[in-house]
N, C-alpha and C positions, 0 to 999 in steps of 0.2 A: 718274777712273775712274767709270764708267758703272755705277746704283745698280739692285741687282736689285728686281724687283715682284713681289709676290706678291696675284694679287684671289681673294679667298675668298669662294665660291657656297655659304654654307647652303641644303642645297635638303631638301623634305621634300613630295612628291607635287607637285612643279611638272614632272610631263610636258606641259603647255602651253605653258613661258615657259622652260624651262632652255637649248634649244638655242638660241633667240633671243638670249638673256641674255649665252651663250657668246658667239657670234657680233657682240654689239652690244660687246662689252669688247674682242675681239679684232680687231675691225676697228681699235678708237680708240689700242691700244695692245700692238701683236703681236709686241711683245717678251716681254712680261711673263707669267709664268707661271701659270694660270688653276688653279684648285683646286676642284672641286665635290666638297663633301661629302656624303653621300648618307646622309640621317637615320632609317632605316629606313620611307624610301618605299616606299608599296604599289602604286604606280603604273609608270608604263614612264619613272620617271625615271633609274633605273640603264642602263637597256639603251640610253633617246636619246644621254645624256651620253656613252658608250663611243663612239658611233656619232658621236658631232662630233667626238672627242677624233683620229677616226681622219681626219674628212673634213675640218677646219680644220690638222691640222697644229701644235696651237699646242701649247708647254711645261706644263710641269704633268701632272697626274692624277689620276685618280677616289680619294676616300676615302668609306670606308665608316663611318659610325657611329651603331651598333646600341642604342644608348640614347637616348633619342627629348628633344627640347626641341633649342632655338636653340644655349643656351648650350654644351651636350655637344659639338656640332657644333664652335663656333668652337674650343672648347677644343682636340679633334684637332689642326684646321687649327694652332693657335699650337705646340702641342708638338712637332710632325712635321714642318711648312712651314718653313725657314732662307731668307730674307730680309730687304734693309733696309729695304724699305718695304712694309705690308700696306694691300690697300684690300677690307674688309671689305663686303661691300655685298647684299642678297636678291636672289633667282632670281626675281622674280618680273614684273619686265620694269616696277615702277613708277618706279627709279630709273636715269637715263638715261647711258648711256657718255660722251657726250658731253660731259658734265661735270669729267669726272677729270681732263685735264691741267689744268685750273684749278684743283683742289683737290688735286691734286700738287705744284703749287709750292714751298706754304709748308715744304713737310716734308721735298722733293727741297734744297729752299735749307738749310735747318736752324733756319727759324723757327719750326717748332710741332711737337709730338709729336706731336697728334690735329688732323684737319681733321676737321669734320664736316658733311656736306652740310644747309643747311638747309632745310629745306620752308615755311616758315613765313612768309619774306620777299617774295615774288611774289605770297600771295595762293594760290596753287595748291592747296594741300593743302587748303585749307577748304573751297577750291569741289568738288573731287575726296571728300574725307573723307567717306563717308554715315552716323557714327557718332557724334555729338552726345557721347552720354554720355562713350566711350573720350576727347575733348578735353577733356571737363570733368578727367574722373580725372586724364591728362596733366599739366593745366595745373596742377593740386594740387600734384602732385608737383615738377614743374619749379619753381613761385615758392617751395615748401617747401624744395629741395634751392640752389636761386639764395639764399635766403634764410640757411640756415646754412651756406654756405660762399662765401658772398660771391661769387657767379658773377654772368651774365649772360647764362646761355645761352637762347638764344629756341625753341631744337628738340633738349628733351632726349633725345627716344628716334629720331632718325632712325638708317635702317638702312645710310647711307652712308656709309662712315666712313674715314681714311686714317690709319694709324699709322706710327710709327719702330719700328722694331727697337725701341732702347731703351726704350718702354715695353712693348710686348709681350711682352718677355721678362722683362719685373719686373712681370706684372700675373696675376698668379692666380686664374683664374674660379671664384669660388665660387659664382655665381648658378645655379637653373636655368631652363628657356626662355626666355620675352619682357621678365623681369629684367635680361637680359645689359645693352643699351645704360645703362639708368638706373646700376651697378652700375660700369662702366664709368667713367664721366661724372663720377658720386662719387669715385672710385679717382683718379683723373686730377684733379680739384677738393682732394680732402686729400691726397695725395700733392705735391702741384705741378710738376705736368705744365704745359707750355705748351698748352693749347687756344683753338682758333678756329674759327669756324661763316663759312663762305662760304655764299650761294643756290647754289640746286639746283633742278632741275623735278622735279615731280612727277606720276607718272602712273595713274591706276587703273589696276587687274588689267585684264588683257585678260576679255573674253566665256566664260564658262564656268570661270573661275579663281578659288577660293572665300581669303579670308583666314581663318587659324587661329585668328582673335581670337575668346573670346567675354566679350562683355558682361558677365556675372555673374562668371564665373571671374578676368576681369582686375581686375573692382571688388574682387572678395577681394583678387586682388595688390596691387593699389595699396596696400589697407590696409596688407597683410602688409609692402609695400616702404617705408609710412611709420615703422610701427612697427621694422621694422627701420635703419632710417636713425637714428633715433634711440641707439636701444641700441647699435648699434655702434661710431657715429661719434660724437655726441653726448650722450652719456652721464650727464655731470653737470648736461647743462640736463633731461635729460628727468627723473631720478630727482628733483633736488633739485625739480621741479617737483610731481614724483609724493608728497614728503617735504610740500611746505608743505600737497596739498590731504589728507593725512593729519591732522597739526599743525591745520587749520584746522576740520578735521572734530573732531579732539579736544578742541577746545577748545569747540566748538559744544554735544557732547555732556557733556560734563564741567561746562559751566557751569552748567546746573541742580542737580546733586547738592551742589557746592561752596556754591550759595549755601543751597541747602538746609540745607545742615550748618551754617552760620554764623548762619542763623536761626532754628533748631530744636536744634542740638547732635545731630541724627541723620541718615543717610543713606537714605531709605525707598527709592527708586531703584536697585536695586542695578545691573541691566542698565543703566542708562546709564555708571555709575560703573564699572562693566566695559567696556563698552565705547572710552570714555575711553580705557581704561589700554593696550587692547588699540592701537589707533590710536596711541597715541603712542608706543609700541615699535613699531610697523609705516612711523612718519615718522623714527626714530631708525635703522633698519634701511634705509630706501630711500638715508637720506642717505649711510652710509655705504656702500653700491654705488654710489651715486655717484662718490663719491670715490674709490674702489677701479677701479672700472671707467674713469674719465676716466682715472688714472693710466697704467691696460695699453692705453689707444688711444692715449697721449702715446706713451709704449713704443715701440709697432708704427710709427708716423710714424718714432720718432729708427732704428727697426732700420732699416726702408725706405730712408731716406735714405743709413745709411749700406750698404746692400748695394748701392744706386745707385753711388756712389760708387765701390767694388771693381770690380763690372761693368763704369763707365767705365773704367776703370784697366788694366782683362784687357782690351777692347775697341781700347784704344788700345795696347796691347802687340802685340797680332795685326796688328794694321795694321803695326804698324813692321815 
């Protein structure tokens, strides 16, 4: 039986590159049912999109959603869109149609949950990318996220993405905006999802087509998305980390009153000897959120796995 498509067009003022976008997916594969979500653009991106929707003929339909970032958008698309295969991808004409039936394979066969288009392998993206910093932040993140969960992904934030059914329907977007992919990646890395990164070309905006990055604002994310990678996922490395430079500080500050006391019989220091005490309930208290907190992330894995499980089970019920 022949697997339905679903490609989902986050678009958010690309009246430049959406009807292109349309037209460049639905030439390559004009089965498949095209979705532009429309993120409370201010531009003539609703009125083009209606306008190809009528002049291409293709499946699918405009969604509207009125709460603004990346992440809001795909979220509609996943809760409203029923298909087995989603290919997630921007409007914005960098990432090329031509690509998908090769990065359809793995997930049309039932070899991987997530294909992700790489940019990273040709060379292309470096020479196209005019933003230094935003690779440096990137690249933080990716050997940080590669790093505590054992990945090897080479292009953690591309926007071209191919899913199963099965993880999209067990994957709950908490992120908002240009969080979605990293947040994704993670979710699919602790959960154990089969993922794999095929090349991809990469292409800058067309002439007059502005990207929504900025510089400062994503440097605060980055931070935001390290310090959150932590707390959520890895809990008892960060805390018990956060516990020893407590501990190590109290013992720093404590060491003089202590030897003070031993060679005088008095404590003239009192503020260090406060301090002391203060630190070393503050490395007794991180440890045990530690602990507490690794336990309810162990928790959420064993629940995830087993509502996997169920979902396969109903999945395969329906087929019979």
């Amino acid at each position: 039986m022949q697997k339905s498509i679903a490609i989902i067009l986050p678009a958010y003022n690309e009246e430049l590159t959406i009807v292109k976008t349309m037209k460049d997916f639905f030439s390559v594969c004009p089965d498949a049912e095209i979705y532009v979500i429309d993120n409370a653009s201010r531009d003539r991106t609703n009125e083009l999109t209606r306008a190809a929707y009528q002049e291409l003929g293709c499946k699918g339909r405009l969604l509207e959603e009125p709460r603004k970032g990346k992440a809001a958008a795909v979220r509609k698309a996943f809760m409203e869109v029923n298909a087995d295969i989603y290919v997630m991808v921007d409007a914005d004409m960098t990432y090329p149609a031509s690509d998908l039936p090769v990065l359809l394979a793995p997930v049309l066969a039932g070899h991987a949950d997530i294909v992700c288009g790489n940019r990273h392998s040709s060379g292309v993206y470096s020479r196209e990318n005019k933003r230094p910093l935003h690779d440096f932040g990137n690249n933080l993140v990716r050997r940080l996220i590669n790093f505590l969960f054992k990945g090897s992904l080479e292009d953690m934030l591309t926007g071209y993405r191919i899913m199963s059914k099965r993880f999209v329907k067990n994957y709950p977007i908490l992120a908002d905006g240009f969080e979605l992919e990293t947040e994704m990646s993670i979710h699919a890395l602790d959960k154990g999802y089969s993922i794999i990164e095929l090349p991809t070309d990469y292409r800058d905006r067309p002439e007059g087509s502005f990207s929504k990055l900025n510089t400062f604002t994503d440097g605060m994310l980055v931070l935001k998305t390290i310090f959150s990678i932590f707390v959520k996922y890895r809990p008892l490395l960060f805390f018990s980390l956060c516990s020893i430079a407590f501990a190590i500080s109290a013992l720093a500050a404590g060491a003089f009153p202590v030897v003070e006391y031993f060679q005088t019989g008095k404590i003239l220091h009192f503020p260090l000897a406060i301090l002391a005490s203060g630190l070393s309930i503050l490395a007794m208290l991180t440890f045990t959120a530690a602990v507490i907190l690794d336990g309810l992330a162990a928790g959420q894995r064993f629940n995830h796995a087993l509502a996997l499980l169920h979902w396969q089970d109903s999945a395969c019920k329906k087929k019979i």
